[in-house]
N, C-alpha and C positions, 0 to 999 in steps of 0.2 A: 438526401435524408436516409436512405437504404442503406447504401454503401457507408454512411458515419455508424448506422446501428451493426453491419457486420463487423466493424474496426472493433465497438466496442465490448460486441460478441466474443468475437476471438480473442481477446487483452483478456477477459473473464477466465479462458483457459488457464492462465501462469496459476493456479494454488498456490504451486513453489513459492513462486516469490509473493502474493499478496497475502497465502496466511500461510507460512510455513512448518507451523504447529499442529496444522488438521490432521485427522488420520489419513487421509490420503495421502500428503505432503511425505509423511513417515513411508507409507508402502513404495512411492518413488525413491524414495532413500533404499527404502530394502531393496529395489530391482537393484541401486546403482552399488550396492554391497557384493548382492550378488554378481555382480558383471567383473569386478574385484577378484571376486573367488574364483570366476572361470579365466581368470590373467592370471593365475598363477605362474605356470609354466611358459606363457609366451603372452607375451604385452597386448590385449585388447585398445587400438588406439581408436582405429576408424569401425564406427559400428551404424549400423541398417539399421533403419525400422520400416517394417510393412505391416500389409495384411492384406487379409484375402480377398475383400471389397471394402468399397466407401464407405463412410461413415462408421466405421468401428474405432474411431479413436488414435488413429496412428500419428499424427500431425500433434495432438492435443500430448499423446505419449511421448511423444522427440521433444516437443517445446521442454516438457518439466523435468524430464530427465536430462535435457543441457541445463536446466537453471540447477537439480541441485549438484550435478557434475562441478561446473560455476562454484557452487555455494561450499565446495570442499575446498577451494582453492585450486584448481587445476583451469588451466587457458583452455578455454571451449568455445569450438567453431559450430555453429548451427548452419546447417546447408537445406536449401529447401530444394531436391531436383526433383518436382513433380513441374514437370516443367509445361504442363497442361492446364491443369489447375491450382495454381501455387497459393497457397494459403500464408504461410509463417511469415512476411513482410507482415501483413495485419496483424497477427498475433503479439510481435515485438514493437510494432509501432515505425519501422523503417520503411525509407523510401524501395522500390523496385523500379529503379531505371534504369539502374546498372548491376549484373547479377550473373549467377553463373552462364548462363547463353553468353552474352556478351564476353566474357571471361574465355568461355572454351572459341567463338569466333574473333577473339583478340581486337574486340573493339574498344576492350576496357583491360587495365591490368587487378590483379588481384588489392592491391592497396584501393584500387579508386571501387573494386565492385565490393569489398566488404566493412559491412558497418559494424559499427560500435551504436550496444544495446544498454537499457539501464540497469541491465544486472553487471556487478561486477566481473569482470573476465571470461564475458561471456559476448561473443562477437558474433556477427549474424550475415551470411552470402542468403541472399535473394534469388528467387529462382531467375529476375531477369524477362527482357520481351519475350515473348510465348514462340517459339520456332515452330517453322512447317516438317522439322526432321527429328525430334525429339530423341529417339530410340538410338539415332547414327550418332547422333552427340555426344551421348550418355557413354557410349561404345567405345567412343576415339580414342585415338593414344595421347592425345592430350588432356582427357578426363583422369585418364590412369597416371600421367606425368603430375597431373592437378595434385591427386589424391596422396603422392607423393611427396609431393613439396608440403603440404598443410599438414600432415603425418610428423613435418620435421620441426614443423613451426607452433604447433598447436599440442598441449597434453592428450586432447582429447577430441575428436572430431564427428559430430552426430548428423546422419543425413534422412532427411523424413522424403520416404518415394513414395512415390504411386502403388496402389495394389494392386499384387501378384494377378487377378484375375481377371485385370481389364487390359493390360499392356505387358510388353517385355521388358521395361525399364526396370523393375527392383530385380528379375532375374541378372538384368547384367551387371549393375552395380552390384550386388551381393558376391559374386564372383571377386570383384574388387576390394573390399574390405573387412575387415579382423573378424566381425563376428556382426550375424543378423537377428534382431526381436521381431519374432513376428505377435502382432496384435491381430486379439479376434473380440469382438462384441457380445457378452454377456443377452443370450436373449436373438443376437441376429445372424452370427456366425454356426452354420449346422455343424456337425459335426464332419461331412461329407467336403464341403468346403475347406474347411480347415485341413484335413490329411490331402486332401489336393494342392495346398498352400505350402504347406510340408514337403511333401512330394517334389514341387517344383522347385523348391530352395536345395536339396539334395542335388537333383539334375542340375543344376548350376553350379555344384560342387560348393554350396554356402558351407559356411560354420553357424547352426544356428546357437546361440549363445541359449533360449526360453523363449518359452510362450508367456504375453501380461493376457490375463482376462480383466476384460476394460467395462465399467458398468454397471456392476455388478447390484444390487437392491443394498443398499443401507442395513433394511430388516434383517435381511441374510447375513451381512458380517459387511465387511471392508468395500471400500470401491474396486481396487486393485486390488490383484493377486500373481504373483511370479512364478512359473514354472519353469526349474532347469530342464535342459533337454535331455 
């Protein structure tokens, strides 16, 4: 009964797709504007999302920014390498039995580990059985070969990691691809945290694309907000 009420917890996250009229809906539209404007000169394909701890919203950020990615008409791969605690399998409603671990240890090929979701063109890697080596995974030359090949096959490629302040996983994949959102929580993310979060995507040699403030009161104005870097 727990686990049915988390599935339909997380399904609640898509706005995107169940009302995509709300003012929220729209401010995810503006991030995915703005992520447009900083490909100007060179193609954002593959892009990061973090933050600086749990529960700020990063997961619930990648989900709706691939649906309305999706929802422009661009082929979009949803990757969930939190490979700890993987959440997006629930979110989109897909199995996790075969999923990126199984992918980067070649027990599965990429046809058999990634699913098709009910948004149109919008396709979903699982993070997969939970490994005792996460971080050497994440690291390998066949993460990098991975991210390579889906670059060639996908418009658009969204990966939701672990935050910056618990592990080394978003530092390394951030190294890896086009451009990183880092997400901070409206209310939970200090200020002190945050330029640490910053900090560390620099030392990793990131491209940070902005900052979404996630949460933000209603009363105050908008849920979202984007800031270019």
């Amino acid at each position: 009964m727990a686990r049915n009420k988390q599935v339909k917890d997380n399904k609640r996250k898509l706005i995107t797709q169940e009302d995509p009229k709300s003012p929220i809906s729209e401010q995810y539209r503006t991030i995915r504007t703005n992520i447009e404007f900083a490909s100007v000169d060179e193609k954002v394909k593959t892009i990061l999302v973090t933050s600086a701890g749990p529960g700020e919203g990063k997961s619930t950020t990648a989900a709706n920014l691939a649906v309305v990615m999706a929802q422009q008409g661009n082929k979009v791969l949803m990757i969930d390498s939190d490979l700890r605690k993987p959440t997006a399998h629930y979110t989109f409603g897909v199995p996790n039995i075969a999923g990126l671990t199984s992918l980067l240890t070649k027990q599965h090929t990429a046809e058999e580990a990634v699913q098709v979701t009910k948004v149109n063109n919008l396709f979903m890697l699982p993070s997969g059985p939970i490994p005792p080596n996460p971080a050497e995974l994440l690291s390998s030359r066949g993460m990098t070969l991975f991210l390579e090949a889906v670059a060639e096959k996908f418009d658009i490629v969204i990966i939701d990691s672990p935050p910056l302040m618990a592990v080394t996983d978003a530092q390394i994949l951030s190294n890896y691809t086009d451009g990183t959102i880092l997400v901070v929580g409206s209310g939970k993310t200090d200020r002190e945290q945050a330029v640490k979060a910053k900090d560390m995507l620099m030392a990793a040699k990131a491209k940070i694309l902005g900052v979404v403030l996630n949460g933000k009161d209603q009363k105050e104005g908008q849920n979202y907000y984007y800031y270019g870097s």
